[in-house]
MARMAR-465247 format. One line per field, with one value per residue: residue number from 1; x, y negated, z of N, C-alpha, C in turn. Coordinates in steps of 0.001 Angstrom, whole numbers, plus 500000, padded with zeros to 6 digits. Layout:
num NUM ...
neast X ...
nnorth Y ...
nup Z ...
caeast X ...
canorth Y ...
caup Z ...
ceast X ...
cnorth Y ...
cup Z ...
! end
This chain:
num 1 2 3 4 5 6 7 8 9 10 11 12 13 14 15 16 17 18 19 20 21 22 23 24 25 26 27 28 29 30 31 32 33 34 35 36 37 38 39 40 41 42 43 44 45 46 47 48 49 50 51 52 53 54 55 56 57 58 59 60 61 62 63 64 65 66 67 68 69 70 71 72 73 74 75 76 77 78 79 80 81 82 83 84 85 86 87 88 89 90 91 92 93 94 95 96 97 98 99 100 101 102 103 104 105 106 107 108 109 110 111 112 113 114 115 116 117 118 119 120 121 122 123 124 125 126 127 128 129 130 131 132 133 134 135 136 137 138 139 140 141 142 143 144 145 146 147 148 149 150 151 152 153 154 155 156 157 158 159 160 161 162 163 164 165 166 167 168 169 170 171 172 173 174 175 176 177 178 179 180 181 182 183 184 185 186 187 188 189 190 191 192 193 194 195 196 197 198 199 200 201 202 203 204 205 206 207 208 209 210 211 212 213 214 215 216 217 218 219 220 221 222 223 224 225 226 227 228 229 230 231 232 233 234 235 236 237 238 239 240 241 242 243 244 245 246 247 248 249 250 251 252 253 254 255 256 257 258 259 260 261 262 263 264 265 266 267 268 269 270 271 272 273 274 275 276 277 278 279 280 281 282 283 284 285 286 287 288 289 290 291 292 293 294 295 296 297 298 299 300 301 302 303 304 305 306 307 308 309 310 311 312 313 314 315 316 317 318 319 320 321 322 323 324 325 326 327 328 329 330 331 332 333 334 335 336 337 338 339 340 341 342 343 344 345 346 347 348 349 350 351 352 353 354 355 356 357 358 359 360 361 362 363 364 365 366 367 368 369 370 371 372 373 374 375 376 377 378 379
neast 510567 506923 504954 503556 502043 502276 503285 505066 508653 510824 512669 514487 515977 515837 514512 514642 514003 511714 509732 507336 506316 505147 502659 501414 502387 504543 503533 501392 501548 501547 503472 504515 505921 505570 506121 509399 508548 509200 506214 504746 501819 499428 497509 497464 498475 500098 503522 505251 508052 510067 512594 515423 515043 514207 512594 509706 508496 509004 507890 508205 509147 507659 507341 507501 504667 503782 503961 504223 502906 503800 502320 501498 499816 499604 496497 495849 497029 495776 493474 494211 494956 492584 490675 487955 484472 485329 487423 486279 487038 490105 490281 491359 493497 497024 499224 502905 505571 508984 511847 514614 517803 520960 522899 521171 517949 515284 512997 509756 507243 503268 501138 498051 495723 495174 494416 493998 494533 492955 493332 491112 490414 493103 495381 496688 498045 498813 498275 499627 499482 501614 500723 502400 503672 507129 510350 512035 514938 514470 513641 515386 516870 515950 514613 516935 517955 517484 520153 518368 518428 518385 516102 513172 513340 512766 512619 510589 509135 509835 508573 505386 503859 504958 505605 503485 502577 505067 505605 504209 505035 507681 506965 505570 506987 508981 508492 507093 507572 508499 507878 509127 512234 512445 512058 510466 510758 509278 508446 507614 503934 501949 500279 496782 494037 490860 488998 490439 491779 489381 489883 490856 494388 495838 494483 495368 497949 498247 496880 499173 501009 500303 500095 503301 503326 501239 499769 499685 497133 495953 494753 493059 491167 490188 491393 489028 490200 490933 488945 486305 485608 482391 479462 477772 474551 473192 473767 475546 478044 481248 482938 485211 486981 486990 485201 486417 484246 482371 481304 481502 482529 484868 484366 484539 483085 481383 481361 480625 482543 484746 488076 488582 491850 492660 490465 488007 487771 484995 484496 481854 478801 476157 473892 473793 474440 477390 480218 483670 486558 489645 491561 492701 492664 495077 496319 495069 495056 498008 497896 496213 497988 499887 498329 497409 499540 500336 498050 499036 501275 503746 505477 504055 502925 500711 499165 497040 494575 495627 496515 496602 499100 500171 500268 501823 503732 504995 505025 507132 509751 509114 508722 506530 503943 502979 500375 496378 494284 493365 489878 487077 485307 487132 489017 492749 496058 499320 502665 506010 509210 512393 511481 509375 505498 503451 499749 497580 494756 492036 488923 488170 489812 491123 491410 493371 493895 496208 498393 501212 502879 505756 508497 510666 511048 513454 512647 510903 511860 512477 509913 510114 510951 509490 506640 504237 501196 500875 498857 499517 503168 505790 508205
nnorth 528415 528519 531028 531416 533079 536591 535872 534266 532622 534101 532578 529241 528486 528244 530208 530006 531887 533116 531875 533087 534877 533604 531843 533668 534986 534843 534847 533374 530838 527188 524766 521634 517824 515300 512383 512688 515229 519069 521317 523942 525913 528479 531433 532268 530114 527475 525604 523016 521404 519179 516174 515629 512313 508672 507358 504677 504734 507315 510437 512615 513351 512356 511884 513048 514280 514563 514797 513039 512680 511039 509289 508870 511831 515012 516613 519265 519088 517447 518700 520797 519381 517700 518696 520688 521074 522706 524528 525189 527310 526716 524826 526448 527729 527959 525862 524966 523930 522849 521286 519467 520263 518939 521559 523618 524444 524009 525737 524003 525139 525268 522791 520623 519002 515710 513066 511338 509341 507317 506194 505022 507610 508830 510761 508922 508950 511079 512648 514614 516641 518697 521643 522288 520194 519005 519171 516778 516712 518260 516510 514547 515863 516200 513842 511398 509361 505861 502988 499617 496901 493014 492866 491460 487661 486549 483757 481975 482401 480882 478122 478481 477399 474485 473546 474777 474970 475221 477860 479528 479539 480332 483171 484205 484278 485523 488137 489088 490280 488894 486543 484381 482373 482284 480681 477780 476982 475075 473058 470595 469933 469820 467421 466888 468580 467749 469718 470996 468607 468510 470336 471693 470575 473058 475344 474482 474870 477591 478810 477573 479005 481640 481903 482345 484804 486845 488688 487091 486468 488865 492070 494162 492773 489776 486144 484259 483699 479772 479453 481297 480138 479370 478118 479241 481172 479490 476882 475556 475857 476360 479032 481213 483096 487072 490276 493376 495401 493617 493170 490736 487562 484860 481140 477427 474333 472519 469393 466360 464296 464599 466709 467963 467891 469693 472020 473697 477656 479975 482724 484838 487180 488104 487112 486966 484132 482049 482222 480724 481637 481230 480614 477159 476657 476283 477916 480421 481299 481939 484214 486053 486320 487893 490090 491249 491725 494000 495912 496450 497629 499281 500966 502449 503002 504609 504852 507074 506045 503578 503684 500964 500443 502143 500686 498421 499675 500005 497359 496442 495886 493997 490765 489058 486794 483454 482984 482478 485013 487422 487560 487720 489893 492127 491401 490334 490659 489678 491547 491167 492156 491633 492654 494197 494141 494050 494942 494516 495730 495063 495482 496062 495742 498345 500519 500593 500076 500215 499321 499361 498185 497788 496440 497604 501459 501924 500086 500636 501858 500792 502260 504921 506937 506585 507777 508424 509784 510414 509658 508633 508540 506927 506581
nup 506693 506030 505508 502020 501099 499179 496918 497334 496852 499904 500913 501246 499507 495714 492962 489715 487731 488965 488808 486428 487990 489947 488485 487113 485113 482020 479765 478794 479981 480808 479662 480503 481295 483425 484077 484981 486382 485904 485357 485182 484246 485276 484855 487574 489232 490189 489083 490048 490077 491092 490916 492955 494779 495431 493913 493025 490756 489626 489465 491869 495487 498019 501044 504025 504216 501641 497986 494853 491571 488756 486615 482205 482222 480626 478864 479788 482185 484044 484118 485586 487487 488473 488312 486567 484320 482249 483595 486510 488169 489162 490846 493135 492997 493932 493989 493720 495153 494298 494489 492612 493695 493312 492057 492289 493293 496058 497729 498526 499129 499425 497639 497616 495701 497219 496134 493264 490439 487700 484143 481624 481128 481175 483093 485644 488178 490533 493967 496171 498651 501077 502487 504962 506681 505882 507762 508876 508488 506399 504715 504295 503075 500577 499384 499577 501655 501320 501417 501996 500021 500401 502006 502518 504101 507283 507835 507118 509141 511254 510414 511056 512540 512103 509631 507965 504878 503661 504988 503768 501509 501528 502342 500702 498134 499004 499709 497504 494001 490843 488401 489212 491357 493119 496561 496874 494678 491611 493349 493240 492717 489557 487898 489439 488262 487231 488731 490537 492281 494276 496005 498926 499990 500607 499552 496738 496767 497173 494199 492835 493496 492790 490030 489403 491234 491090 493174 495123 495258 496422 497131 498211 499405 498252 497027 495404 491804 490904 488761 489213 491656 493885 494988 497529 498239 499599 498988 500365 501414 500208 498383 498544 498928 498932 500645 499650 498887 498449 501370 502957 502570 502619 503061 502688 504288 501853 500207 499149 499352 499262 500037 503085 504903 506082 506334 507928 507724 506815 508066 506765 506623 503588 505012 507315 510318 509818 510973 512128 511332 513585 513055 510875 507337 506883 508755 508455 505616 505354 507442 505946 503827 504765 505322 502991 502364 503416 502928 499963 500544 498926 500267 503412 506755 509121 511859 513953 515791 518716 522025 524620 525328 524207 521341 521997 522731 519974 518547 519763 519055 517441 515690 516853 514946 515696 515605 515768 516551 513902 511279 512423 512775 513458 515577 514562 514885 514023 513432 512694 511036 509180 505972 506981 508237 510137 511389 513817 515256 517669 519028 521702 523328 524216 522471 519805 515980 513786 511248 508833 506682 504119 502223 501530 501893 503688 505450 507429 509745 511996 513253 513411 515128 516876 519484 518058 517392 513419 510931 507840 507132 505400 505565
caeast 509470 505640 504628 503060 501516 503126 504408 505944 509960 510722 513596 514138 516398 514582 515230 513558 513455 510457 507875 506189 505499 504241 501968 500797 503090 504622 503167 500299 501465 501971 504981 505046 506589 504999 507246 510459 509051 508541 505199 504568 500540 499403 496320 497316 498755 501177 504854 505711 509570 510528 514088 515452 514995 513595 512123 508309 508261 508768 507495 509085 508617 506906 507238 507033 503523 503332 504578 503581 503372 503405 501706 500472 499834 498586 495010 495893 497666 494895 492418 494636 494661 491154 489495 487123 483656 485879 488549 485824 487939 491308 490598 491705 494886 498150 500247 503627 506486 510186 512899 516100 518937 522586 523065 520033 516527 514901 511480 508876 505868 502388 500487 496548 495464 494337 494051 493720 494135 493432 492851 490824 490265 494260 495585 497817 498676 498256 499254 499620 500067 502023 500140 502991 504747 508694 510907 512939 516114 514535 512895 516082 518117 515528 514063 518009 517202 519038 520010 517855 519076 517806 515008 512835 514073 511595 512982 509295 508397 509881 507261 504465 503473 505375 505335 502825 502994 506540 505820 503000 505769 508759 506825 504986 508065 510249 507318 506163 508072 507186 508893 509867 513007 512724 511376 511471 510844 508506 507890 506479 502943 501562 498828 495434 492812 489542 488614 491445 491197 488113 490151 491990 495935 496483 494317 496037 499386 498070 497124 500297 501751 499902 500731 504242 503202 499972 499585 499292 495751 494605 494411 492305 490159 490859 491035 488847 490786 489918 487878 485299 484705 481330 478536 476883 472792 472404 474866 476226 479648 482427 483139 486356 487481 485614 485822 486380 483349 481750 480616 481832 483303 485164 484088 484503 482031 480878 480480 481151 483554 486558 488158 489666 493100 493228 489475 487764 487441 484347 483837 480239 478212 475688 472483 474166 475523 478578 481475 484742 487671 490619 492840 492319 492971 496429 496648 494303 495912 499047 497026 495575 499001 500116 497560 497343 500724 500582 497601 499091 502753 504268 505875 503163 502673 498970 498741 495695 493818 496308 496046 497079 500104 500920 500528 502520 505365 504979 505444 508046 510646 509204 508135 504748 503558 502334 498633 494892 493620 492535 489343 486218 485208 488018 490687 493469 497240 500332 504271 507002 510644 512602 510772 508258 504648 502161 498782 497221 493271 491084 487421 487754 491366 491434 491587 493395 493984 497335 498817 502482 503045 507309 508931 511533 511037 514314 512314 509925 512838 512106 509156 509865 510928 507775 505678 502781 500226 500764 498050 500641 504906 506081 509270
canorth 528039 528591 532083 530965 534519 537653 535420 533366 532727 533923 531521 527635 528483 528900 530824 529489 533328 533545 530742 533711 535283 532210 531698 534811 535551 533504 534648 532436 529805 525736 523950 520297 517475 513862 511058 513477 516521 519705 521680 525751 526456 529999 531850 532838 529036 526185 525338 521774 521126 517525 516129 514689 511217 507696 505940 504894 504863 508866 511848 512931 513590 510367 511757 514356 514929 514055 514749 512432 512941 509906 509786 509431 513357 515493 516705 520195 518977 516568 519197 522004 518749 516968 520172 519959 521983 524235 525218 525064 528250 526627 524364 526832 528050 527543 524729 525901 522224 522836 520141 520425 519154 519552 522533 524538 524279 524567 525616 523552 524893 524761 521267 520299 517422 514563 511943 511195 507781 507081 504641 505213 508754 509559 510669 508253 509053 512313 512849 516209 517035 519530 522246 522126 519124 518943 518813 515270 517347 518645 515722 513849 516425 515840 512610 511111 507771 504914 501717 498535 496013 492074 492513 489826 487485 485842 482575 481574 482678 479412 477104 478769 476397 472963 473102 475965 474838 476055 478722 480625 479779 481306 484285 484864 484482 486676 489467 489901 490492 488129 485265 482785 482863 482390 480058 476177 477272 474504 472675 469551 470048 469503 466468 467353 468470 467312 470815 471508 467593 468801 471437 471545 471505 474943 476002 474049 475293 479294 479152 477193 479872 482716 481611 483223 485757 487066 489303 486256 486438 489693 493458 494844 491758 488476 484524 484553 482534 478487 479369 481747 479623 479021 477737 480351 481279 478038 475896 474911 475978 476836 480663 481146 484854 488118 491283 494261 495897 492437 492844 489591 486531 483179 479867 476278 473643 471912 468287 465424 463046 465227 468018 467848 468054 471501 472519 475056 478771 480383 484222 485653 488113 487547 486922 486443 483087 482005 482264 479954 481613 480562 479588 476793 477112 476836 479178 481323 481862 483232 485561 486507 486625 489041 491449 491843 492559 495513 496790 496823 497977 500458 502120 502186 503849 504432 506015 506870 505003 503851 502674 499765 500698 502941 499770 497243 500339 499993 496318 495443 495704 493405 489397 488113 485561 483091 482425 482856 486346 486760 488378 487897 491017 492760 490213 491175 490259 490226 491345 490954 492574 491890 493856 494963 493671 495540 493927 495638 494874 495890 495560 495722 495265 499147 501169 499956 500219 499462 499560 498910 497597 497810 496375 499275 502447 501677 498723 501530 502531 500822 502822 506674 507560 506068 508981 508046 510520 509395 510190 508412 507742 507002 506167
caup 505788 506239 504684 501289 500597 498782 495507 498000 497962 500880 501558 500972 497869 494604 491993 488685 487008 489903 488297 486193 488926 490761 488097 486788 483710 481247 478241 478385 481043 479747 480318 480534 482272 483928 485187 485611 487035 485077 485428 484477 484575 484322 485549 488835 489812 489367 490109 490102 490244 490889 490643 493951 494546 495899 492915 492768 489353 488686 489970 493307 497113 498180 502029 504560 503871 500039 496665 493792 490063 487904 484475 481959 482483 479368 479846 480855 483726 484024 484284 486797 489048 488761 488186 485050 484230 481802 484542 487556 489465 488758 491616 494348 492253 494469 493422 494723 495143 494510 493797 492100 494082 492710 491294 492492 493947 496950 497362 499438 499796 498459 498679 496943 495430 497772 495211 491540 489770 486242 483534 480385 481311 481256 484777 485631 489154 491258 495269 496929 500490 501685 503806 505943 506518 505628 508873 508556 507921 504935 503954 504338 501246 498893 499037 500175 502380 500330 502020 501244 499323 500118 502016 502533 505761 508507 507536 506790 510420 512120 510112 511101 513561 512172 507987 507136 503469 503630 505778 502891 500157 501658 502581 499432 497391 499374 499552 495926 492685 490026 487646 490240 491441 494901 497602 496636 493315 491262 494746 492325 492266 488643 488668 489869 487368 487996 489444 491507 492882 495061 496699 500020 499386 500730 498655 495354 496222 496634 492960 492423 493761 492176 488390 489426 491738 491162 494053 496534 495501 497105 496526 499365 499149 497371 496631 493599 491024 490799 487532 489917 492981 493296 496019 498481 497652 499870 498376 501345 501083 498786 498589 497481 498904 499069 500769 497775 498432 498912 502062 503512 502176 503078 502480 503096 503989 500726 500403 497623 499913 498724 500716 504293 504861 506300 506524 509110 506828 507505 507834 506515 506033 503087 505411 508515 510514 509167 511895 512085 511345 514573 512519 510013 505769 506757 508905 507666 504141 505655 507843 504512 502582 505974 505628 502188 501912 504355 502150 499218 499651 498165 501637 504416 508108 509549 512548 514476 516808 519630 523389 524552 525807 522378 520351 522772 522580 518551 518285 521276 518763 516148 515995 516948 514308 516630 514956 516790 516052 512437 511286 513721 512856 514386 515934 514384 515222 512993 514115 511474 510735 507836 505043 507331 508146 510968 511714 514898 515493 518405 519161 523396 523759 524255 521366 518211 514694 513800 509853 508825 505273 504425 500849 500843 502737 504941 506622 508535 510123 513836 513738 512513 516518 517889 519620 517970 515694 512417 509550 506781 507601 504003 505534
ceast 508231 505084 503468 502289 502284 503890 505062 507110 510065 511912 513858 514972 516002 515211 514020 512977 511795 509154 507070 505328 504345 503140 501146 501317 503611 504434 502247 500670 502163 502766 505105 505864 505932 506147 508461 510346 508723 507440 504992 503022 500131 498080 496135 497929 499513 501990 505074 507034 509953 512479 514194 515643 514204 512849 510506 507965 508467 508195 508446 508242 508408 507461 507176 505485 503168 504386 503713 503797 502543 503369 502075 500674 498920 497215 495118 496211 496599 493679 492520 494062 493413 490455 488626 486013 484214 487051 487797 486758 489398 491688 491364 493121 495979 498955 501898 504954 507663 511063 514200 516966 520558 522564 521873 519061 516045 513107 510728 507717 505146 501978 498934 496846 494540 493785 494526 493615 493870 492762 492563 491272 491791 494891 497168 498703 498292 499095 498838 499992 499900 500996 500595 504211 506236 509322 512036 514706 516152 514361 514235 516960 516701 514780 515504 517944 518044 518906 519140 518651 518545 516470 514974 513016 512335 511740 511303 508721 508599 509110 506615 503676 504348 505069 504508 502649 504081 506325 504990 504192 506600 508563 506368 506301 509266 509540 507586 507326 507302 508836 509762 510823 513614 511815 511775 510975 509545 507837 507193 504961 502640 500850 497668 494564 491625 488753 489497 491383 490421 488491 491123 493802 496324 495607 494627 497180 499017 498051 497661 501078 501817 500340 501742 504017 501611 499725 499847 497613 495245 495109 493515 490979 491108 490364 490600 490257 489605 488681 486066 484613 483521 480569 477933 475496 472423 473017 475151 477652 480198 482786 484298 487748 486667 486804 485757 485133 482088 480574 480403 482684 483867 484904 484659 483328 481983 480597 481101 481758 484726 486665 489120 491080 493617 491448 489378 487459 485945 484036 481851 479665 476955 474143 472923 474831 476685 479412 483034 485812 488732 491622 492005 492784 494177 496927 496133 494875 497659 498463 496519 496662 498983 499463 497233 498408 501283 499494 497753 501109 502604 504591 504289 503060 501189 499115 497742 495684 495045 495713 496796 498647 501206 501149 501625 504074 505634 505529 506461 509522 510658 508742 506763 504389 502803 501417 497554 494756 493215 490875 488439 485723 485876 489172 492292 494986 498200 501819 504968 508213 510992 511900 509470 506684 503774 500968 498055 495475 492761 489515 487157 488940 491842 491875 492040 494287 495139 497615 500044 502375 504824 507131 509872 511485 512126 513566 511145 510439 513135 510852 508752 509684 509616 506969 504627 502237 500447 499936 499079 502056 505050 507390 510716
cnorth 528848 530222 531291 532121 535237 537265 534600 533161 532780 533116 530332 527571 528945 529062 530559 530576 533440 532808 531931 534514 534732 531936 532842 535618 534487 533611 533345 530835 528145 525421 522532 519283 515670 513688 512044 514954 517584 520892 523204 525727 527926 530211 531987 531095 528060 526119 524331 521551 519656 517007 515212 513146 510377 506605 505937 504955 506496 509848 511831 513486 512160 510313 513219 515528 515156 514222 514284 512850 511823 510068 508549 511234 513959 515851 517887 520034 518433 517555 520237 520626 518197 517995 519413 521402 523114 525079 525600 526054 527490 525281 525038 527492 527070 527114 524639 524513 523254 521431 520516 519231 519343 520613 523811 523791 524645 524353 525157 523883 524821 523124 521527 518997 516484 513607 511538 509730 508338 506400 505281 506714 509793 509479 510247 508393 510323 512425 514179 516531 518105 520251 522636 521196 519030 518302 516994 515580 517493 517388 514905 514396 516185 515213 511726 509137 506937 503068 500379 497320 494430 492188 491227 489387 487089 484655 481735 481658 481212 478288 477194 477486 475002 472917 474746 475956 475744 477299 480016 480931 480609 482746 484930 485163 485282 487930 490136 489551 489448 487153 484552 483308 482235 480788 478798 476326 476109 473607 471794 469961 469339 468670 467235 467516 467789 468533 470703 470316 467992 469929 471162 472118 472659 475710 475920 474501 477057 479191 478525 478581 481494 482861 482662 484637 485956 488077 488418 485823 487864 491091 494119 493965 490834 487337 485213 483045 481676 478954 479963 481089 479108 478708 479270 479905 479990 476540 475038 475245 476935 478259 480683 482229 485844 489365 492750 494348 494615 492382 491851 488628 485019 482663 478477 475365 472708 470249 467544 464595 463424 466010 467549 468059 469295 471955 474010 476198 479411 481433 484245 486699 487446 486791 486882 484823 483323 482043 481987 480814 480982 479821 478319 476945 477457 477845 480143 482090 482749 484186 486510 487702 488260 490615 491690 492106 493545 495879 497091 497301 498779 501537 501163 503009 503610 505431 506063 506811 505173 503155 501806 499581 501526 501441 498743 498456 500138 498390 495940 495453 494246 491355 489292 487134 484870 482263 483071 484122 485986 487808 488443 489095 492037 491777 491026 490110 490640 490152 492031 491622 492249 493098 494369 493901 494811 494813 495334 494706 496082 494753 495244 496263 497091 500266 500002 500651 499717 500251 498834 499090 497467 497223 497281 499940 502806 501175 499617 502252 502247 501983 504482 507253 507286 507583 508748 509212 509881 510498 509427 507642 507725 506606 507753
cup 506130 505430 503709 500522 499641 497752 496427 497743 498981 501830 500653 499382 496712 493342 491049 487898 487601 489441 487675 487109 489867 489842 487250 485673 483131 480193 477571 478696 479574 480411 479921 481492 482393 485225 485698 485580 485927 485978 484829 485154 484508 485179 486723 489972 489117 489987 488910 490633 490048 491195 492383 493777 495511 494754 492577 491365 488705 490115 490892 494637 497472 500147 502896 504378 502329 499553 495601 492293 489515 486510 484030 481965 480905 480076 480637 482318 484475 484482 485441 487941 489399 489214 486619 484896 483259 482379 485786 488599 489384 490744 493160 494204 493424 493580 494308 494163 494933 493973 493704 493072 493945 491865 491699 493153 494945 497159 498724 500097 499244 498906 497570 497331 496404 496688 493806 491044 488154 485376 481873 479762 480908 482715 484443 486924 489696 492927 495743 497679 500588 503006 504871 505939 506805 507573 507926 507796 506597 503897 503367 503236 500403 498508 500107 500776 501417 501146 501016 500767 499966 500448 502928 503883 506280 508326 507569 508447 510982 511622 510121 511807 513366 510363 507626 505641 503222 503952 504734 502047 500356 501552 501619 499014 497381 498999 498197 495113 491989 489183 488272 490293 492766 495099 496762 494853 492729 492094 494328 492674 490515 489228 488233 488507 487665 488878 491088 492756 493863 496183 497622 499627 499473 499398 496843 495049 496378 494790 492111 492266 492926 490578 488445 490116 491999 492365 495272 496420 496190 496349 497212 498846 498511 497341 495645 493141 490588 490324 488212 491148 492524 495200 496349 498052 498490 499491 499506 501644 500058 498727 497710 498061 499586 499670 499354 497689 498478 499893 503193 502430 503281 502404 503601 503244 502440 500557 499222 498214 499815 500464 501970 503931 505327 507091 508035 508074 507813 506830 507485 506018 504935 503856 506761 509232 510162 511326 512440 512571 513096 514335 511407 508417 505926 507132 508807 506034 504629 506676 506810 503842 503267 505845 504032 501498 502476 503104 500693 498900 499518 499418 502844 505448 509054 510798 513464 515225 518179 520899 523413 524595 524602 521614 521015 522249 521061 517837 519000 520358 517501 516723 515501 515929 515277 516052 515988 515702 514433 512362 512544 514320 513843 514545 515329 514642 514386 513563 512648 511862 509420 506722 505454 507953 508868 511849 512898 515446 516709 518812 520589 523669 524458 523505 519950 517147 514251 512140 509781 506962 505079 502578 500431 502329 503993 506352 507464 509592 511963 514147 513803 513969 516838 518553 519494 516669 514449 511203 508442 507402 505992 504496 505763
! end
């Protein structure tokens, strides 16, 4: 273990008598507990004790680099981790990890707060990276790998290129959590409103689709829902998904003779030529689904900027979706595994950007060997 300065444990087994010391006494110090773990504050620092485990829903080790604490968090805690103008020194206070595993504890390490969520000024999320990242050994006793259950198949892959209808549904429905209860599910269409009428089928059965699984509209960026589509400042086409910070959108051309049968999508900037998409609606919306279900899972792997030859070694185990580049901006390409999802974009076919999206932290599991830098493994 990493020398953590003179309150340190100086070995991986932790003895809980030692928190006053770690924090400066315990006359004064607070003791609470968010999502599982329990918490001791005191003047001189903090020790955060989390229970071993794999569940996103509590407090834990998220990863070699990270330990999470899930709220809601009281405010003190709220204020050691944000910082706040009546704690201002508290921000440099050592925050010192242990987790209990069986019958004793072993101590991790300090980490600081990277990032802070929270909703209606209660901290609802907190992440904290380790200032020295957990060997795999360790990582492996106290965050214990657990086999996946039912992840989602490729089944959807073989209609990419003959029933893409099929090919969005399967994949949504396997992907995302939600009501439905699987693929096939409600295949009917309801009859047409007079809105919806005007709209290309792919885009009638997405917010078919969405009813049950709302996260086939978007998290990064998004389909607006029907109710928002609206005409571009020249009313020449349909706008009907944005990037978050809205600095691009898709649209369709616009006209009153009713809607193609699988339209051309067109990339834009707000004051720039528009720019035709490669794929068309159809295949454009699962390019879509693809990449916004890498940016919003739960397990994810980022690692920085690779060569050509790094990224070809990164995918050669997985399947190609065989669609035209997405994204004019940056061409981007998508390769599949059960569970897993890794879109790889480059600019001049030399340097690229590659992101891996997983539904359970098993499915990252072609890629942990890889010898590649990685800024986030969550696997």
């Amino acid at each position: 273990m990493t020398d953590q300065g003179s309150a340190a444990i100086p070995a991986l087994v932790f003895d809980e008598e030692n928190v006053p010391t770690l924090v400066g006494g315990s006359a004064s110090a607070g003791r609470f507990t968010v999502g599982g773990a329990g918490i001791v504050m005191g003047r001189a620092g903090t020790v955060i004790i989390v229970e071993a485990g794999d569940s996103p829903a509590r407090s834990g080790v998220w990863s070699a680099e990270a330990v999470r604490l899930v709220g809601p968090a009281p405010a003190p805690v709220a204020e050691r981790m944000m910082g706040s103008p009546r704690a201002a020194d508290e921000g440099s206070l050592p925050i010192h990890i242990a987790v209990r595993l069986g019958g004793e504890a072993l101590y991790l390490g300090t980490a600081k707060v990277s990032r802070a969520g929270t909703a209606d000024g209660v901290l609802t999320d907190c992440e904290l990276r380790f200032e020295a990242p957990l060997s795999r050994q360790l990582l492996n006793r106290v965050r214990p790998p657990l086999p996946a259950l039912d992840l989602p198949g490729l089944e959807w892959l073989s209609n990419v290129n003959g029933d893409r209808a099929a090919a969005l549904e399967q994949f949504i429905t396997g992907w995302y959590p939600g009501t439905g209860t699987g693929a096939g599910t409600d295949a009917t269409e309801p009859p047409a409103t007079s809105s919806s009428s005007c709209l290309p089928a792919g885009l009638r059965q997405l917010y078919r689709l969405a009813k049950r699984w709302p996260g086939a509209l978007g998290a990064q960026n998004s389909i607006l829902p029907e109710s928002d589509l609206h005409t571009d400042h020249l009313g020449e086409m349909l706008v009907f998904g944005v990037e978050n910070q809205g600095g691009f959108f898709w649209s369709l051309l616009w006209t009153l003779d009713g809607p193609e049968a699988d339209p051309t999508v067109w990339f834009r900037e707000f004051d720039e030529e528009p720019i035709a998409e490669q794929e068309p609606l159809s295949g454009f919306l699962i390019q879509f689904s693809l990449f916004e279900a890498v940016m919003s899972a739960e397990y994810r792997a980022l690692p920085r900027r690779l060569t050509a030859a790094q990224a070809a070694r990164l995918t050669e185990a997985l399947n190609l979706v065989p669609l035209r580049p997405f994204w004019p901006w940056v061409p981007t390409r998508f390769y599949v595994a059960p569970g897993l999802v890794v879109h790889v974009s480059s600019v001049d076919g030399e340097a690229f950007d590659v992101r891996a999206g997983a539904s359970h932290r098993s499915a990252l599991a072609p890629l942990a060997d890889l010898p590649v830098d990685w800024i986030r493994f969550d696997g």
